[in-house]
MIDOFI-102256 format. One record per residue: residue in three letters; x, y, z of N, C-alpha, C, O, CB in turn. Coordinates in steps of 0.2 Angstrom, whole numbers, padded with zeros to 4 digits, always signed. Atoms other than C-alpha are relative to their C-alpha. Glycine has a CB too. Layout:
N
ALAXYZXYZXYZXYZXYZ;...
REM end
This chain:
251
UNK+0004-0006+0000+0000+0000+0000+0004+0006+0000+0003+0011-0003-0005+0000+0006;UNK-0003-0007+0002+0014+0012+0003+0006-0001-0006+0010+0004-0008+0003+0003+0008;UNK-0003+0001+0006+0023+0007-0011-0005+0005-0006-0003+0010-0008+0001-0009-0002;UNK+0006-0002+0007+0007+0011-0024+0002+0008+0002+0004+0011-0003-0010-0002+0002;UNK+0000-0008-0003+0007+0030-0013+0004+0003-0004+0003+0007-0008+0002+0002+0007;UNK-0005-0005+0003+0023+0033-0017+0003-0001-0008+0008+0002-0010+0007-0001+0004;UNK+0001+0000+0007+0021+0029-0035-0003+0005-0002+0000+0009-0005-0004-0006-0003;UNK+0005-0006+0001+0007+0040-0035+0004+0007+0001+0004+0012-0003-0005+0000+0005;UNK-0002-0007-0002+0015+0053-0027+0007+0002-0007+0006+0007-0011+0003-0001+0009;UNK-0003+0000+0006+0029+0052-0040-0001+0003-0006+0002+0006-0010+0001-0004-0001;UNK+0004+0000+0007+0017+0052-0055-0003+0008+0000-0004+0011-0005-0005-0006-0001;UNK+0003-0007+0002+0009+0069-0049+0004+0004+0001+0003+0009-0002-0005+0003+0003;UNK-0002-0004+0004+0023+0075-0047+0006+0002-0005+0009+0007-0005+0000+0002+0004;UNK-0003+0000+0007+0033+0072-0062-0002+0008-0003+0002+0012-0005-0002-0007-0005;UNK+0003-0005+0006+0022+0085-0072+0002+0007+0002+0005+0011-0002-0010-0001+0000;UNK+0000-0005+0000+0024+0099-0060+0008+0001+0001+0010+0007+0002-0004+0002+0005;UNK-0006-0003+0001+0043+0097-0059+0003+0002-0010+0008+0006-0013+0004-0005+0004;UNK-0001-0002+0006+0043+0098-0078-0002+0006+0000+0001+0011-0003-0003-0004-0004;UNK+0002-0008-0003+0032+0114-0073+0005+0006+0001+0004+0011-0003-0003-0001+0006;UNK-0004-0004-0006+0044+0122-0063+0008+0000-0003+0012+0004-0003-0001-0004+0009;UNK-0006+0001+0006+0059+0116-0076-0002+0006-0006+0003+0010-0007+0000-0008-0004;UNK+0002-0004+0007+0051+0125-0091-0003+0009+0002-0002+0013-0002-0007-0004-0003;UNK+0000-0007-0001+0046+0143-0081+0008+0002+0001+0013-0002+0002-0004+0003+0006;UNK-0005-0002+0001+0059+0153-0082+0001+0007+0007-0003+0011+0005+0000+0001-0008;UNK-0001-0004-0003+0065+0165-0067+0003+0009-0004+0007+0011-0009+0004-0004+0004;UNK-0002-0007+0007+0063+0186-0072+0007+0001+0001+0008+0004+0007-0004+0010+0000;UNK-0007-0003-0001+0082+0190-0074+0000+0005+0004-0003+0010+0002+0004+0002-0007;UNK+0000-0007-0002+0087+0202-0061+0005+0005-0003+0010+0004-0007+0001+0000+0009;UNK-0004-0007+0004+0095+0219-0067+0001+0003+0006-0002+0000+0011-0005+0005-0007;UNK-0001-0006-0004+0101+0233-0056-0001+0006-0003-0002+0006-0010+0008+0000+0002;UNK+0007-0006+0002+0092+0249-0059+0004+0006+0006+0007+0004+0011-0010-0004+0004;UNK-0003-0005-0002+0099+0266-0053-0004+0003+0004-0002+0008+0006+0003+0003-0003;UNK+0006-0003-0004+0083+0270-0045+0000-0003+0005-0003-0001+0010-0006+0001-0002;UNK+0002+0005-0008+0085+0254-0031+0005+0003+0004+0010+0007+0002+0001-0010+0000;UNK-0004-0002-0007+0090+0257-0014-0001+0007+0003-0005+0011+0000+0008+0000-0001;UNK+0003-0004-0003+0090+0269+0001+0000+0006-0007-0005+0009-0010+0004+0000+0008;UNK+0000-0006+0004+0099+0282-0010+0000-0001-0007+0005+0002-0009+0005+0003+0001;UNK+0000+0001+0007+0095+0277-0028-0003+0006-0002-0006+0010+0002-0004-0006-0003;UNK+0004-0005+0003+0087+0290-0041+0001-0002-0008+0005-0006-0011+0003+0010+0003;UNK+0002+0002+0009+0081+0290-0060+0005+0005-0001+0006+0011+0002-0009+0001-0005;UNK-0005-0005+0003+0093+0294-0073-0005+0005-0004-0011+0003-0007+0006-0004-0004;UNK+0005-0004+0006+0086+0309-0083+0000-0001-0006-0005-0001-0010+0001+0006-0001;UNK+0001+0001+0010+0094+0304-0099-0003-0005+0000-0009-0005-0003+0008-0002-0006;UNK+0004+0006+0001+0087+0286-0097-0008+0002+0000-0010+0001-0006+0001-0005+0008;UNK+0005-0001-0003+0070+0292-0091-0002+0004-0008-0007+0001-0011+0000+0004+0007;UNK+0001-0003+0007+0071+0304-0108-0001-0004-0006-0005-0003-0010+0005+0003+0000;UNK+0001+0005+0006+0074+0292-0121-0002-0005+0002-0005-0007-0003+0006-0002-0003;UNK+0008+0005-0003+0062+0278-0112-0004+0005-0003-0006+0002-0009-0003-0002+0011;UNK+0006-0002+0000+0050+0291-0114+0000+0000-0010-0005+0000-0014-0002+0007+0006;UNK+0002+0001+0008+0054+0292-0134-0002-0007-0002-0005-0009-0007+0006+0003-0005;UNK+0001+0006+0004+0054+0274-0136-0008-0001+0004-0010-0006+0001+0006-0007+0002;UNK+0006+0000-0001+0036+0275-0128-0004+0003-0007-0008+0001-0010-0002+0004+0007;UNK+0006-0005+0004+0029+0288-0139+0001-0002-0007-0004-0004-0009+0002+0011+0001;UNK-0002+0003+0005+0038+0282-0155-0003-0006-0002-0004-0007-0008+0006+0001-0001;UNK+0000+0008+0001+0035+0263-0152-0008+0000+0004-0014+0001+0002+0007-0005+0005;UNK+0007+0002-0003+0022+0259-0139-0006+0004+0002-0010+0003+0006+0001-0003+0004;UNK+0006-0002+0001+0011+0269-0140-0005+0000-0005-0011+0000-0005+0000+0005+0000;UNK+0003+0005+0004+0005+0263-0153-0007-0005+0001-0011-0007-0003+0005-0003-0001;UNK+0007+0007-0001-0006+0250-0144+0000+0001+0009-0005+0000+0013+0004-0011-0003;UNK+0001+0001-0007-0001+0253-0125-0003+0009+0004+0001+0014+0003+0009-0003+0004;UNK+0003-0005-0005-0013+0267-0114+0006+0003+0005+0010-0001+0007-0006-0003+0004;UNK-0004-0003-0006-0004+0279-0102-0004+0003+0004-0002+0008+0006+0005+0005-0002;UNK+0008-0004-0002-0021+0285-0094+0002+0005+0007+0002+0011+0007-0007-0008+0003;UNK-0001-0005-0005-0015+0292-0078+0006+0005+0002+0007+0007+0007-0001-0001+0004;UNK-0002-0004+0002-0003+0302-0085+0001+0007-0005+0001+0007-0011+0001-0003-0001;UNK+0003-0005+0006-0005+0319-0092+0009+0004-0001+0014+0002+0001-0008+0008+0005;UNK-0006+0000+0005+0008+0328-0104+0006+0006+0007+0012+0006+0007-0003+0006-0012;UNK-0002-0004-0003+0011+0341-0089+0008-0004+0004+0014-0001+0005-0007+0002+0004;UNK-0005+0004-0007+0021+0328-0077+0005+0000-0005+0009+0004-0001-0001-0010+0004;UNK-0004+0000+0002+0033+0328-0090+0007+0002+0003+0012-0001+0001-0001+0002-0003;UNK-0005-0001+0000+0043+0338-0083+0004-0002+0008+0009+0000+0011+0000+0007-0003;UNK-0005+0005-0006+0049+0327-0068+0005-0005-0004+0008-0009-0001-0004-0006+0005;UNK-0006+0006+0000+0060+0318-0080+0004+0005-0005+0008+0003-0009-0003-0007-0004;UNK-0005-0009+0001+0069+0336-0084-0002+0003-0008+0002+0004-0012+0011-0003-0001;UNK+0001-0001+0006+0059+0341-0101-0004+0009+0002-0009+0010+0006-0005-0007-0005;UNK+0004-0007-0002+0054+0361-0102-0006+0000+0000-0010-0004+0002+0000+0004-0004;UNK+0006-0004+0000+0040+0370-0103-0003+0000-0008-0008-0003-0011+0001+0008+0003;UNK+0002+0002+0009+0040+0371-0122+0001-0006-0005-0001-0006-0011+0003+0004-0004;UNK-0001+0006+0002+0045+0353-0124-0004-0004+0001-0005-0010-0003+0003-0001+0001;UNK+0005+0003+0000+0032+0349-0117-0007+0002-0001-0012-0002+0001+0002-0001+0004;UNK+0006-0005+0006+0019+0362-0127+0001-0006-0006-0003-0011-0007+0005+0012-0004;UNK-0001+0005+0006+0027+0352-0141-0001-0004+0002-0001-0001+0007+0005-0001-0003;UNK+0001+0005-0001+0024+0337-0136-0007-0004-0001-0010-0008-0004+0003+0000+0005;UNK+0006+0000+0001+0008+0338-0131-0004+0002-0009-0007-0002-0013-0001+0005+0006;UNK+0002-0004+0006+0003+0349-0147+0001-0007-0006-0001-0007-0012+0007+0009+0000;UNK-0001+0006+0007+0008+0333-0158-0003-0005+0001-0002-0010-0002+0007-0004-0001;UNK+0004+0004+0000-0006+0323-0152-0006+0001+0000-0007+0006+0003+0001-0003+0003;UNK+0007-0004+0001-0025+0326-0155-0004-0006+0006-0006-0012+0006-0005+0000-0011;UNK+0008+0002-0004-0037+0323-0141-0005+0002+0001-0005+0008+0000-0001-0002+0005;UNK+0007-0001+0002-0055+0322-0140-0003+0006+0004-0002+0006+0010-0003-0007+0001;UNK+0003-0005-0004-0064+0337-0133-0009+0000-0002-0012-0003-0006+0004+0009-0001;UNK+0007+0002+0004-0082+0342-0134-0004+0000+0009-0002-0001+0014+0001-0011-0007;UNK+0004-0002+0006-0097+0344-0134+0001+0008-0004+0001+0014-0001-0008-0001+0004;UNK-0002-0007+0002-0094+0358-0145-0007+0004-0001-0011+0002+0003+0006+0000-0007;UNK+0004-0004+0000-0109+0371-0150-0005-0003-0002-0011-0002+0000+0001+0006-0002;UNK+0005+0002+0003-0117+0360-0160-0001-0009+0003-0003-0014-0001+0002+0002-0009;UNK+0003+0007-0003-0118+0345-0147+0006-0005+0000+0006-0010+0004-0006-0003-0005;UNK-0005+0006+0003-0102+0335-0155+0006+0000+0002+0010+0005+0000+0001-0001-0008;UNK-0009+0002-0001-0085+0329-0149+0004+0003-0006+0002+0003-0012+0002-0008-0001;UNK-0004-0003+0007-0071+0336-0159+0007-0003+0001+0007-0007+0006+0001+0009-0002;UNK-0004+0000+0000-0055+0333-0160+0006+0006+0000+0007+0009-0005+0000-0003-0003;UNK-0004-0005+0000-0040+0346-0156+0009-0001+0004+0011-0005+0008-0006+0006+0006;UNK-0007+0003-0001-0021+0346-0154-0001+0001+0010-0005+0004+0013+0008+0007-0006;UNK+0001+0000-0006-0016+0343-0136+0004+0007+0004+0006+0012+0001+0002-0007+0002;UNK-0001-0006-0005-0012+0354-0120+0004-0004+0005+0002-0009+0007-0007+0003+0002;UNK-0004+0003-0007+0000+0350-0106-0004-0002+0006-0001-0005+0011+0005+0003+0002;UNK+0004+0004-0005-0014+0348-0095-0003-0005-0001-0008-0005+0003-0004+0004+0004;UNK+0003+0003+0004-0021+0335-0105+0002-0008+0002+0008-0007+0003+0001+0002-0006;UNK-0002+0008+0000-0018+0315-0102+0001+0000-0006-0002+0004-0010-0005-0007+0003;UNK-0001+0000+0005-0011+0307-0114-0005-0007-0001-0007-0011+0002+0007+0001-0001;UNK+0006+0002+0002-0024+0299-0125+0000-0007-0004+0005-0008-0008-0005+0006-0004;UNK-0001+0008+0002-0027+0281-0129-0001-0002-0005-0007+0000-0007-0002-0005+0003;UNK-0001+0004+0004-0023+0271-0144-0006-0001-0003-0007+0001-0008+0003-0004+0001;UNK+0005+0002+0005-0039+0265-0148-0006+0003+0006-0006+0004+0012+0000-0008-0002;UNK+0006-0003-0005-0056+0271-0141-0005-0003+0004-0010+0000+0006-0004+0003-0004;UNK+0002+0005-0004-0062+0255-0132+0002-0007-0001+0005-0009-0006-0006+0000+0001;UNK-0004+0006-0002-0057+0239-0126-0002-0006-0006+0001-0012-0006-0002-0003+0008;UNK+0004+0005+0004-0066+0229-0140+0005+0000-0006+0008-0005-0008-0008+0002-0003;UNK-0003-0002+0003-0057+0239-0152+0008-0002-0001+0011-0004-0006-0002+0006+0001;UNK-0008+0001-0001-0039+0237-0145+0002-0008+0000+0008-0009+0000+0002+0003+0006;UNK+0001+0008+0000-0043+0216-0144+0001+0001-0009+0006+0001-0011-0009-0003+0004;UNK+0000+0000+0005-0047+0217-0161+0006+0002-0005+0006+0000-0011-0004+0004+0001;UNK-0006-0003+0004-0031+0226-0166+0007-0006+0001+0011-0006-0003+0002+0008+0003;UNK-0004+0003-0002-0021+0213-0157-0001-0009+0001+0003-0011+0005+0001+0004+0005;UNK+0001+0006-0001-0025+0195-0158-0005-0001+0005-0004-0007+0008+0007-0004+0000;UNK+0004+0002-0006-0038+0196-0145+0004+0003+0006+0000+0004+0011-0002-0009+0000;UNK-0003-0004-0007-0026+0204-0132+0000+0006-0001+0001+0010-0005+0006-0001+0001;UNK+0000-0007-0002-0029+0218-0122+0006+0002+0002+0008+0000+0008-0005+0001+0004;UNK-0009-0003-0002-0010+0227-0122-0003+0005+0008-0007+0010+0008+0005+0009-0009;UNK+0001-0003-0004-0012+0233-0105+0004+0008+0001+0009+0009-0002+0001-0003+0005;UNK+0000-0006-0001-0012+0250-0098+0009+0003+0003+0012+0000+0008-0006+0001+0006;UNK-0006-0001-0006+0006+0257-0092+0002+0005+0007+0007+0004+0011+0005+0002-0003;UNK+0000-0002-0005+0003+0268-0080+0003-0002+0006+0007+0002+0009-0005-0001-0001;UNK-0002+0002-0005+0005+0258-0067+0003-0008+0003+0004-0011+0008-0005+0002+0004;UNK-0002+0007+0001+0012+0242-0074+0006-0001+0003+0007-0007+0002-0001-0001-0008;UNK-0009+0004-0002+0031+0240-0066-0003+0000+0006-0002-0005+0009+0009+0006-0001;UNK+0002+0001-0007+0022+0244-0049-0006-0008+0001-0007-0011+0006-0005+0009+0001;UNK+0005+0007+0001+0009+0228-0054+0003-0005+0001+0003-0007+0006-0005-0003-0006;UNK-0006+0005+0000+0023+0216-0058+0004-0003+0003+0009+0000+0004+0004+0002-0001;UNK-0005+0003-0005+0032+0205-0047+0006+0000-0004+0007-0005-0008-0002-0006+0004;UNK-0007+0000+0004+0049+0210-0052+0002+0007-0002+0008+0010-0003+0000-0006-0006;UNK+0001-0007+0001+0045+0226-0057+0003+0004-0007+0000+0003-0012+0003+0003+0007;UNK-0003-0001+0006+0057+0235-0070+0005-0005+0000+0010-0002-0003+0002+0006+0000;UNK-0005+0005+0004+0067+0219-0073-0005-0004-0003-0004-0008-0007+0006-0004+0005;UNK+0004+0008+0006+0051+0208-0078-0001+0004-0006-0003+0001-0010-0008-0005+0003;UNK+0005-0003+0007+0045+0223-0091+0009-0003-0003+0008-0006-0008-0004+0010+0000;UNK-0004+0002+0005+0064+0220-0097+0004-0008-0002+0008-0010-0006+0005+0004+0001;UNK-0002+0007+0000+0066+0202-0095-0005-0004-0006-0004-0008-0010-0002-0003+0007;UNK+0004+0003+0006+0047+0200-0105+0005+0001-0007+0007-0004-0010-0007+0006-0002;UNK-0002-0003+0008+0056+0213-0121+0005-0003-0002+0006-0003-0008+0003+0008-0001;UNK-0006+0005+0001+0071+0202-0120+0000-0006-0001+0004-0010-0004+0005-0001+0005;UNK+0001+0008+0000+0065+0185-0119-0004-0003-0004-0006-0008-0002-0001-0003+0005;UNK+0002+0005+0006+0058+0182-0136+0006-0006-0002+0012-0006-0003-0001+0005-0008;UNK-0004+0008+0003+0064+0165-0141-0002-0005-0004-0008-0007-0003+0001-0005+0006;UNK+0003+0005+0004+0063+0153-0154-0004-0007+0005-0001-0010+0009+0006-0003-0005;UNK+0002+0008-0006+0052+0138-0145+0003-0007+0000+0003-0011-0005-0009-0002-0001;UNK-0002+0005+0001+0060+0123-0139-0004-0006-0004-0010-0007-0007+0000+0000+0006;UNK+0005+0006+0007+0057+0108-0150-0006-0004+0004-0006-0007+0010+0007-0008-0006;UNK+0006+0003-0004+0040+0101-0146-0005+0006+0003-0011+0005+0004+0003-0004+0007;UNK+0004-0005-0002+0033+0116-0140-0005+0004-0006-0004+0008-0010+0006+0004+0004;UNK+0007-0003+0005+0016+0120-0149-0001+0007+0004-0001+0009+0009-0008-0006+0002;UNK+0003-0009-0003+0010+0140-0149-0004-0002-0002-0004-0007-0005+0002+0007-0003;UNK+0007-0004+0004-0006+0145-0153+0001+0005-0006+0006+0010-0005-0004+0004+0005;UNK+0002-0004+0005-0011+0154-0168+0001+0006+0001-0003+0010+0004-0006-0002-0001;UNK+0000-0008+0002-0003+0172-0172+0003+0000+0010+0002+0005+0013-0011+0006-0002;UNK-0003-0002-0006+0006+0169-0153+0008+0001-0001+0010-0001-0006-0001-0005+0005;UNK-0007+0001-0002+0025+0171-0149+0003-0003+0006+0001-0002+0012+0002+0005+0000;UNK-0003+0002-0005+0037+0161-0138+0003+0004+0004+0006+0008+0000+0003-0005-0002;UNK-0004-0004-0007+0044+0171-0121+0002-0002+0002-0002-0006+0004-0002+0003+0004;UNK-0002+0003-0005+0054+0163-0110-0003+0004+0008-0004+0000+0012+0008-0002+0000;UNK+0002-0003-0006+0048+0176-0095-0006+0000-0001-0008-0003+0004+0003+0007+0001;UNK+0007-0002-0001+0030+0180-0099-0002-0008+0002+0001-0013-0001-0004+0005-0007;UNK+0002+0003+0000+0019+0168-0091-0005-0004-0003-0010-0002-0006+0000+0002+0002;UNK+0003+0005+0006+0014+0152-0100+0004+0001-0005+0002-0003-0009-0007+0001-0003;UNK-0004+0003+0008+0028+0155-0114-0005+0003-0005-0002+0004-0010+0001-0010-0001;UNK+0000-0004+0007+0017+0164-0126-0005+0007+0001-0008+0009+0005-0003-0005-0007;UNK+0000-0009-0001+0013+0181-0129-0002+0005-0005+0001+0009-0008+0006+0002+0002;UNK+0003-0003+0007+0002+0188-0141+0004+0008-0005+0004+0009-0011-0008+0004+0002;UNK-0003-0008+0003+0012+0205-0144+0008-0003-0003+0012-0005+0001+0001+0008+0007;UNK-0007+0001+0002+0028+0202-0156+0006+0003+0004+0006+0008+0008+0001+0001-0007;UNK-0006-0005-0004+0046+0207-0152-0001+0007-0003-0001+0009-0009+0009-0003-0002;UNK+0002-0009+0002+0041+0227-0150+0006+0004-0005+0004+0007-0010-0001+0005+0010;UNK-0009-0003+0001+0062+0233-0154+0003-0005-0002+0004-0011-0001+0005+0003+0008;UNK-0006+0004+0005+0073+0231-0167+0005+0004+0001+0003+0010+0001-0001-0001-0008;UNK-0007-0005+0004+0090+0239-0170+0000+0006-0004+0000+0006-0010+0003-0004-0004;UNK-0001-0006+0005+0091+0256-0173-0008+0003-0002-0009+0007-0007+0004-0001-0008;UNK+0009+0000+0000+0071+0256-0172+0001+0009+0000-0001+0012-0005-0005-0005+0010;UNK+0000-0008-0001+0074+0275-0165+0005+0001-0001+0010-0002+0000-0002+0003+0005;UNK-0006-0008-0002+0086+0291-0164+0000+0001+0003-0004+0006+0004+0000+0007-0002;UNK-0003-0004-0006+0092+0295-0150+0001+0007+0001+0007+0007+0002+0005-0002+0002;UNK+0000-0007+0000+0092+0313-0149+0007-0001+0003+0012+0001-0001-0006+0005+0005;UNK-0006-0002-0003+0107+0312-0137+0005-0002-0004+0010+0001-0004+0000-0002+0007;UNK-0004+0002+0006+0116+0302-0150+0002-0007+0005+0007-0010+0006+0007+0007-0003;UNK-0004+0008-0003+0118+0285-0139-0006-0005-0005-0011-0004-0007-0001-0001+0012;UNK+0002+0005+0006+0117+0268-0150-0005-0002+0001-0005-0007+0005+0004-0007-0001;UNK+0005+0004+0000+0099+0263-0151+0000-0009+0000-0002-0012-0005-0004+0002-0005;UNK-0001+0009+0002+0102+0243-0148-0006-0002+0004-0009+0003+0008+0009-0006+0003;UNK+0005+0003-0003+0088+0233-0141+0002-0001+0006-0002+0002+0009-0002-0007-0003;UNK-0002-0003-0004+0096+0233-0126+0000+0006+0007-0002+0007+0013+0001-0001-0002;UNK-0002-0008-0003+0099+0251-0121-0008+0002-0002-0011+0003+0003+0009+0006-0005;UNK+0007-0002+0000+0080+0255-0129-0004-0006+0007-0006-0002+0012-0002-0003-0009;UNK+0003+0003-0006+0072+0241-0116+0003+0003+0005-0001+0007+0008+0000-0006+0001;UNK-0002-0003-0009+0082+0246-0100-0002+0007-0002-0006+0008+0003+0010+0001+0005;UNK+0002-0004+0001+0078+0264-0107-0007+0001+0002-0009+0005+0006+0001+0001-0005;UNK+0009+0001+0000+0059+0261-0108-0001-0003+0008-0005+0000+0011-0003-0007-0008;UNK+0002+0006-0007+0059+0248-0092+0001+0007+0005-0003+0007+0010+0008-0009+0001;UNK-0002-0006-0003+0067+0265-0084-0006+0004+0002-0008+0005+0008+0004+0003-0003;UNK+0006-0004+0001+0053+0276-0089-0005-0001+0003-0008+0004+0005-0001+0000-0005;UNK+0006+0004-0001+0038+0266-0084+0001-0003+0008-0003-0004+0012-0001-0008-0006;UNK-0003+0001-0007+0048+0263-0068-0002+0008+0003-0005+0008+0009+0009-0003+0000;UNK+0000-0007-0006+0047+0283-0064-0007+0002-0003-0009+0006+0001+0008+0007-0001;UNK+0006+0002+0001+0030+0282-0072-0007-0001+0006-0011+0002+0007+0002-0006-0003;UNK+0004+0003-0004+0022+0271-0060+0000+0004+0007-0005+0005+0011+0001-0007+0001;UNK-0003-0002-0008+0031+0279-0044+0004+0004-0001+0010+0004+0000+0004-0005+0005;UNK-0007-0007+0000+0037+0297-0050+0001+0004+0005+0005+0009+0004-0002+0006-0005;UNK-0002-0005-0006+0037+0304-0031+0005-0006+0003+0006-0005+0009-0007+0003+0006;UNK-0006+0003-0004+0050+0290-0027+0005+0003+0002+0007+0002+0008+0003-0004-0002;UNK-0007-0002-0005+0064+0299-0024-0001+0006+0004+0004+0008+0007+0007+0001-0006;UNK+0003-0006-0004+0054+0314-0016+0002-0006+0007+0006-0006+0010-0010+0003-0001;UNK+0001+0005-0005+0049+0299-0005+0007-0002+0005+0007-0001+0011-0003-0006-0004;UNK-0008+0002-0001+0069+0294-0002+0003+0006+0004+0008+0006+0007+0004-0001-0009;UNK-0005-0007-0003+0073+0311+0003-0005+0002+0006-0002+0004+0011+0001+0008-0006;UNK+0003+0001-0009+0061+0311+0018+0003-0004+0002+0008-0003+0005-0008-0002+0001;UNK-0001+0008-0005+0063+0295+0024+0006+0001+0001+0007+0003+0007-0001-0009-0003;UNK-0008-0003-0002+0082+0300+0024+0000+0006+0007+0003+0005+0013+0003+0006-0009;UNK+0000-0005-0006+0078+0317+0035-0006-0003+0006-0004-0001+0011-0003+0009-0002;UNK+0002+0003-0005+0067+0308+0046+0004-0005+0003+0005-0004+0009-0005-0003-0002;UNK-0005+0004-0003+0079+0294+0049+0006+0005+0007+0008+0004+0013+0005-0001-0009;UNK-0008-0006-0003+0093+0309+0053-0003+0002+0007+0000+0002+0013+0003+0009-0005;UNK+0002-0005-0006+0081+0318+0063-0004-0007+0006-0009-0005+0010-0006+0009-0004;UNK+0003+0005-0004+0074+0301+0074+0007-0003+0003+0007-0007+0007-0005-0006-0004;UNK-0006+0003-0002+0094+0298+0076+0002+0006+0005+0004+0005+0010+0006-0002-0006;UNK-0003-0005-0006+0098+0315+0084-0007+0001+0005-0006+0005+0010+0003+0008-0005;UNK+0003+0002-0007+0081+0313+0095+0002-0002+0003+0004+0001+0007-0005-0003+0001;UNK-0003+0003-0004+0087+0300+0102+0005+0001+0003+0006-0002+0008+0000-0005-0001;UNK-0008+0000-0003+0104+0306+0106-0001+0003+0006+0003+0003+0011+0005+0003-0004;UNK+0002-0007-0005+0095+0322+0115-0005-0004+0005-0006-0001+0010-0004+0008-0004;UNK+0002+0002-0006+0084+0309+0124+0004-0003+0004+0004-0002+0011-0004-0005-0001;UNK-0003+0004-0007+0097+0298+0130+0005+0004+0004+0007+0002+0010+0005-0006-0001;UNK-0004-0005-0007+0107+0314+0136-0004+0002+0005-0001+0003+0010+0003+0007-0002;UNK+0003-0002-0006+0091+0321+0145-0001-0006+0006-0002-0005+0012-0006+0004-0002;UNK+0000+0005-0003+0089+0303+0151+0005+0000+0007+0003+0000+0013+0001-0005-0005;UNK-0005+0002-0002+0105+0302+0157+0001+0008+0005+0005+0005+0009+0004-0002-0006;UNK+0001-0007-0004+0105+0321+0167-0005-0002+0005-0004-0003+0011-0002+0007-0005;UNK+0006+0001-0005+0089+0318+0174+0001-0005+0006-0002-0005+0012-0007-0002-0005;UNK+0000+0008-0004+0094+0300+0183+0007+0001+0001+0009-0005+0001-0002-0007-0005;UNK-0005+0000+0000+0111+0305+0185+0001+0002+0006+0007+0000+0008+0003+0003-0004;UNK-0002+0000-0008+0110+0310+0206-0007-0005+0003-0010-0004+0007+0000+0009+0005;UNK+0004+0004-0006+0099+0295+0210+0003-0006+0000+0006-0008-0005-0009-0001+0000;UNK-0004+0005-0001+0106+0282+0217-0003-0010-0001-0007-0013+0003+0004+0003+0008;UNK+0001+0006+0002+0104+0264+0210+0000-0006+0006-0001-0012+0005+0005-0002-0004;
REM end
């Protein structure tokens, strides 16, 4: 009887160590924003945000994002007029009842790809490209799984059946993944003049969507620092008045 068990037991779990063989762990990265004193790079943050606007936007929503925040990742006032000004979103009702269309405004969000979720299914093999907003903050893994997904197209091992119009991933969950590889080589111009490789564009972008989700992080980092300092020098003026106060009674 315990012989059969441990047959059994064997047999169920064969399948899930083949399971747990075939995912794939998200590659960690180091990120210049982790830790007490980390902070976002500007140029990173900058060129992420062109490979957003050039590439993915295209199909991925920025919804709680408007063109204004911009300039926490060091872009002017007129760069960010322009910016805005190069995209048309919807306003309205105008005099005669109807929505219109009008170039944008830096107080404006920036406006989504398609005009409902049916629509954006539709465009994409039945997947809905999620929102980025607040997508590195959702993530377990955070800005190394968004660069672990962009990196880890892979030809599929032999035997391995896709579905129809999918792609193999080794990171995304289940191995396939309706959205092809997004970045190619030289895909964009860098304004700053650094090599566009697939690479340097993902940790670029993975950056972006990182200060994206959590652009008062490093506000955040600089409290918690003067709180720290100043709960270190309380205590010091406690344990001196401690120590004054209790210093002629006798033990």
């Amino acid at each position: 009887m315990r012989a059969r068990s441990l047959v059994l037991v064997l047999a169920l779990a064969l399948p899930l160590g083949a399971q747990a063989a075939e995912e794939r762990a998200v590659p960690r990265r180091t990120w210049s924003f982790e830790g007490l004193f980390g902070a976002f790079d500007p140029g990173a943050m900058q060129r992420g945000f062109q490979v957003y606007n050039e590439v993915c936007a295209a199909c991925h929503s920025m919804k709680l994002l408007a063109f204004r925040h911009l300039s926490g990742i060091g872009f002017t006032e007129d760069q960010i007029k322009q910016i805005a000004a190069a995209k048309q979103v919807t306003d309205g009702p105008n005099d005669q009842g109807e929505m219109f269309e009008r170039p944008g405004r830096p107080s404006d969000r920036f406006p989504a790809p398609f005009p409902n979720e049916n629509a954006a299914r539709a465009a994409n093999n039945g997947a809905y490209p999620p929102d980025f907003s607040t997508l590195v903050k959702g993530r377990d893994g955070g800005a190394s799984y968004i660069y672990g997904v962009m990196t880890g197209y892979k030809d599929p091992p032999p035997g391995k059946e896709l579905l129809p119009g999918m792609n193999y991933n080794e990171v995304f969950p289940g191995h396939q993944i309706a959205m092809p590889p997004p970045l190619s080589e030289d895909q964009v111009t860098y304004a700053d003049g650094t090599p566009a490789t697939v690479d340097q564009m993902v940790a670029d972008v993975s950056t972006f969507l990182a200060w994206v989700s959590e652009p008062e992080l490093e506000t955040r980092k600089r409290l918690g620092i003067k709180v720290i300092l100043y709960m270190l020098v309380l205590t010091g003026f406690l344990y001196a008045i401690k120590r004054r106060v209790w210093a002629n009674v006798k033990h």
